[in-house]
C-alpha positions in Angstrom: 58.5 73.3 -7.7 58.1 77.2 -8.5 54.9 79.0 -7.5 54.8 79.6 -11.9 55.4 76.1 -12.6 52.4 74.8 -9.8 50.3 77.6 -11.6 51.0 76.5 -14.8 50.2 73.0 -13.8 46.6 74.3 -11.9 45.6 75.7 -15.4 46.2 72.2 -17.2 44.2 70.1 -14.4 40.9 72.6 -14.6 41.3 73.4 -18.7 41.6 77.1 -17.5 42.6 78.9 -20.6 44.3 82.6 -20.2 43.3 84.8 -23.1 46.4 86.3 -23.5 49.9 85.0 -22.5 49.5 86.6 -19.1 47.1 85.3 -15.8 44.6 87.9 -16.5 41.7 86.8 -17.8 41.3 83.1 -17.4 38.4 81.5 -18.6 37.4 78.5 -16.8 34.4 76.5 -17.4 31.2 76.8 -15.4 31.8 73.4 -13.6 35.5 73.9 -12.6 34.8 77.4 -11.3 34.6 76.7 -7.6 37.4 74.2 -7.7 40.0 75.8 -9.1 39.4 79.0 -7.5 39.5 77.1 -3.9 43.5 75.8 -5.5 44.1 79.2 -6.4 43.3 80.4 -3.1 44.9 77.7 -1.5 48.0 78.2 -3.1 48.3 81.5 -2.0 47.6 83.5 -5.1 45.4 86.8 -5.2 42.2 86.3 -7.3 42.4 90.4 -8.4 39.2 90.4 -10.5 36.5 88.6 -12.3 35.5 89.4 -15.9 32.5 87.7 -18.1 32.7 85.7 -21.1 30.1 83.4 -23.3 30.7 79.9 -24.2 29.6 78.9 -27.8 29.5 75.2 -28.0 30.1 75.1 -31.7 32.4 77.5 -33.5 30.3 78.1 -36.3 27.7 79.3 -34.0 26.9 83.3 -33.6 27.4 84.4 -30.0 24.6 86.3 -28.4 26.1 88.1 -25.6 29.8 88.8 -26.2 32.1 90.0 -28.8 34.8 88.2 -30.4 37.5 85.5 -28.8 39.2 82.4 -28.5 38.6 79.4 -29.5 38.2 77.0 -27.0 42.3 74.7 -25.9 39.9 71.9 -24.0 36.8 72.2 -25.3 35.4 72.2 -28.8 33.5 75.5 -29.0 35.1 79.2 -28.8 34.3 81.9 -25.9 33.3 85.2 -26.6 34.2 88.6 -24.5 31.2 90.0 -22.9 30.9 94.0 -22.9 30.7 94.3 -18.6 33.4 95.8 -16.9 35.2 93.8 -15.1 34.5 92.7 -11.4 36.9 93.6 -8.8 37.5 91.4 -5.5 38.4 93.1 -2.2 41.5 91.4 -0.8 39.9 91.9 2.5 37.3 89.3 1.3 39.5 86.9 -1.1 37.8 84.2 0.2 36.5 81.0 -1.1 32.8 81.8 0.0 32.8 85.6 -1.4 34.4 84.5 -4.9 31.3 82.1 -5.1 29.6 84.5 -3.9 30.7 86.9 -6.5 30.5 84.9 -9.6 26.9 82.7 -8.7 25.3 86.5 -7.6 26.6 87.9 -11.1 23.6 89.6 -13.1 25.0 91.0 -16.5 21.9 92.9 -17.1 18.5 92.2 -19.3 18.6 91.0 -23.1 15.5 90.7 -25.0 14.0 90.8 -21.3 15.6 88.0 -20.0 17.9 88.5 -17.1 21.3 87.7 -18.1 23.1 86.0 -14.9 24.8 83.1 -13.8 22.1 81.6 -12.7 20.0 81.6 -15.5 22.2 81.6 -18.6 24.0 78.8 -18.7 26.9 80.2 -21.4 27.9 83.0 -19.6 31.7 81.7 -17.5 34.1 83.5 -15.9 37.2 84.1 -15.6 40.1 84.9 -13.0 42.4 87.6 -13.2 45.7 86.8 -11.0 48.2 88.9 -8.8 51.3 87.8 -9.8 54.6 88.5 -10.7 53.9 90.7 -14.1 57.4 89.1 -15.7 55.4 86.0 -15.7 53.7 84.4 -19.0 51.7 81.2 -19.2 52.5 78.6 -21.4 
Protein backbone atom coordinates (compact mmCIF):
# COMPACT_ATOMS: atom_id res chain seq x y z
CA UNK A 1 0.00 0.00 0.00
CA UNK A 2 1.35 3.67 -1.03
CA UNK A 3 2.17 6.12 1.70
CA UNK A 4 -1.02 8.33 -0.48
CA UNK A 5 -3.25 5.46 -0.48
CA UNK A 6 -2.72 4.82 3.70
CA UNK A 7 -3.18 8.68 3.93
CA UNK A 8 -6.08 8.71 1.99
CA UNK A 9 -7.50 5.85 4.07
CA UNK A 10 -6.31 7.85 7.70
CA UNK A 11 -8.63 10.74 6.40
CA UNK A 12 -11.79 8.38 5.93
CA UNK A 13 -11.27 6.47 9.48
CA UNK A 14 -11.08 10.06 11.51
CA UNK A 15 -13.76 12.04 9.00
CA UNK A 16 -10.78 14.48 8.44
CA UNK A 17 -11.95 16.66 5.61
CA UNK A 18 -9.10 18.66 3.52
CA UNK A 19 -10.55 22.01 2.36
CA UNK A 20 -9.11 21.97 -0.84
CA UNK A 21 -7.98 18.90 -2.98
CA UNK A 22 -4.52 19.15 -1.33
CA UNK A 23 -3.34 17.93 2.60
CA UNK A 24 -3.26 21.41 3.71
CA UNK A 25 -5.76 22.36 5.80
CA UNK A 26 -7.54 19.47 7.21
CA UNK A 27 -10.22 19.88 9.41
CA UNK A 28 -10.76 17.26 11.87
CA UNK A 29 -13.18 17.25 14.57
CA UNK A 30 -12.42 18.21 18.19
CA UNK A 31 -12.63 14.56 19.41
CA UNK A 32 -10.47 12.87 16.70
CA UNK A 33 -7.74 15.56 16.99
CA UNK A 34 -5.31 13.70 19.23
CA UNK A 35 -5.90 10.40 17.41
CA UNK A 36 -5.35 11.05 14.20
CA UNK A 37 -2.55 13.35 14.67
CA UNK A 38 -0.67 10.36 16.78
CA UNK A 39 -1.41 8.05 13.05
CA UNK A 40 -0.13 10.85 11.24
CA UNK A 41 2.82 10.95 13.22
CA UNK A 42 3.19 7.39 13.32
CA UNK A 43 3.08 7.06 9.83
CA UNK A 44 5.87 9.14 9.27
CA UNK A 45 4.26 12.30 7.85
CA UNK A 46 5.29 15.91 8.85
CA UNK A 47 2.39 17.85 10.59
CA UNK A 48 3.81 21.42 8.93
CA UNK A 49 1.15 23.71 10.53
CA UNK A 50 -1.97 24.18 12.35
CA UNK A 51 -4.70 26.59 11.24
CA UNK A 52 -8.28 27.40 13.09
CA UNK A 53 -11.64 26.80 11.92
CA UNK A 54 -15.35 27.05 13.63
CA UNK A 55 -17.84 24.25 13.52
CA UNK A 56 -21.48 25.25 12.95
CA UNK A 57 -23.68 22.39 13.83
CA UNK A 58 -26.48 23.49 11.51
CA UNK A 59 -25.84 25.03 8.16
CA UNK A 60 -28.40 27.55 8.44
CA UNK A 61 -26.75 28.79 11.44
CA UNK A 62 -24.52 32.29 11.28
CA UNK A 63 -20.89 31.55 12.33
CA UNK A 64 -19.49 33.84 14.99
CA UNK A 65 -15.89 33.46 14.66
CA UNK A 66 -14.81 32.62 11.12
CA UNK A 67 -15.58 33.48 7.55
CA UNK A 68 -16.97 31.34 5.03
CA UNK A 69 -16.31 27.41 4.23
CA UNK A 70 -17.32 23.98 3.75
CA UNK A 71 -19.84 22.17 4.45
CA UNK A 72 -19.28 19.48 6.60
CA UNK A 73 -18.49 15.40 4.33
CA UNK A 74 -19.21 13.50 7.93
CA UNK A 75 -20.95 15.70 9.86
CA UNK A 76 -24.12 17.64 9.21
CA UNK A 77 -23.05 21.24 9.95
CA UNK A 78 -20.50 23.41 7.80
CA UNK A 79 -16.95 24.86 9.22
CA UNK A 80 -16.08 28.25 8.92
CA UNK A 81 -12.30 29.73 8.34
CA UNK A 82 -11.13 31.68 11.24
CA UNK A 83 -9.09 35.01 10.52
CA UNK A 84 -5.64 33.71 12.70
CA UNK A 85 -2.66 33.04 10.92
CA UNK A 86 -1.76 29.99 10.74
CA UNK A 87 0.31 28.03 13.41
CA UNK A 88 3.54 26.67 12.47
CA UNK A 89 5.11 23.37 14.12
CA UNK A 90 8.94 23.10 14.56
CA UNK A 91 10.07 19.76 13.10
CA UNK A 92 12.42 19.68 15.90
CA UNK A 93 9.33 19.27 18.11
CA UNK A 94 6.79 17.26 15.76
CA UNK A 95 5.86 15.37 18.47
CA UNK A 96 2.72 13.83 19.74
CA UNK A 97 2.91 15.77 23.17
CA UNK A 98 3.91 19.33 21.51
CA UNK A 99 0.98 18.98 18.72
CA UNK A 100 -1.38 18.55 21.83
CA UNK A 101 0.33 20.92 23.27
CA UNK A 102 -0.13 23.25 20.46
CA UNK A 103 -3.69 22.88 19.59
CA UNK A 104 -5.23 22.43 23.65
CA UNK A 105 -2.81 25.87 24.52
CA UNK A 106 -4.40 27.68 21.42
CA UNK A 107 -6.03 31.16 22.48
CA UNK A 108 -7.50 32.99 19.32
CA UNK A 109 -7.84 36.13 21.17
CA UNK A 110 -11.01 37.91 23.06
CA UNK A 111 -14.63 38.36 21.40
CA UNK A 112 -17.19 40.19 23.22
CA UNK A 113 -14.71 39.65 26.23
CA UNK A 114 -14.65 36.15 26.18
CA UNK A 115 -11.42 34.43 25.53
CA UNK A 116 -11.62 32.61 22.46
CA UNK A 117 -9.51 29.17 22.86
CA UNK A 118 -9.62 25.68 22.81
CA UNK A 119 -10.41 25.20 25.92
CA UNK A 120 -13.29 27.24 26.30
CA UNK A 121 -14.98 27.44 22.94
CA UNK A 122 -16.11 24.36 22.13
CA UNK A 123 -16.57 25.23 18.02
CA UNK A 124 -13.28 26.31 17.33
CA UNK A 125 -11.24 22.74 15.51
CA UNK A 126 -8.33 22.49 13.91
CA UNK A 127 -6.86 21.45 11.26
CA UNK A 128 -3.45 19.75 9.91
CA UNK A 129 -1.51 20.95 7.19
CA UNK A 130 0.81 17.97 5.81
CA UNK A 131 4.43 17.70 4.26
CA UNK A 132 3.95 15.77 1.42
CA UNK A 133 4.65 15.19 -1.99
CA UNK A 134 2.94 18.54 -3.66
CA UNK A 135 1.88 16.25 -6.89
CA UNK A 136 -0.37 14.69 -4.45
CA UNK A 137 -4.36 15.37 -4.29
CA UNK A 138 -6.84 13.82 -1.94
CA UNK A 139 -9.74 12.16 -2.95
Amino acid sequence: MSDKVRLDGLLEEYKAQPVGDGYIDIIVSREKYHSFAKAIIESGILIEAISWWEYIENVNAPNTYGMGGPCSRFYQGWFAETCTDVDEVPHSTNSLAAIAEMVEGKVLGEHDGEEVSFKKIKSLTPAFWLKVDKSWKSR
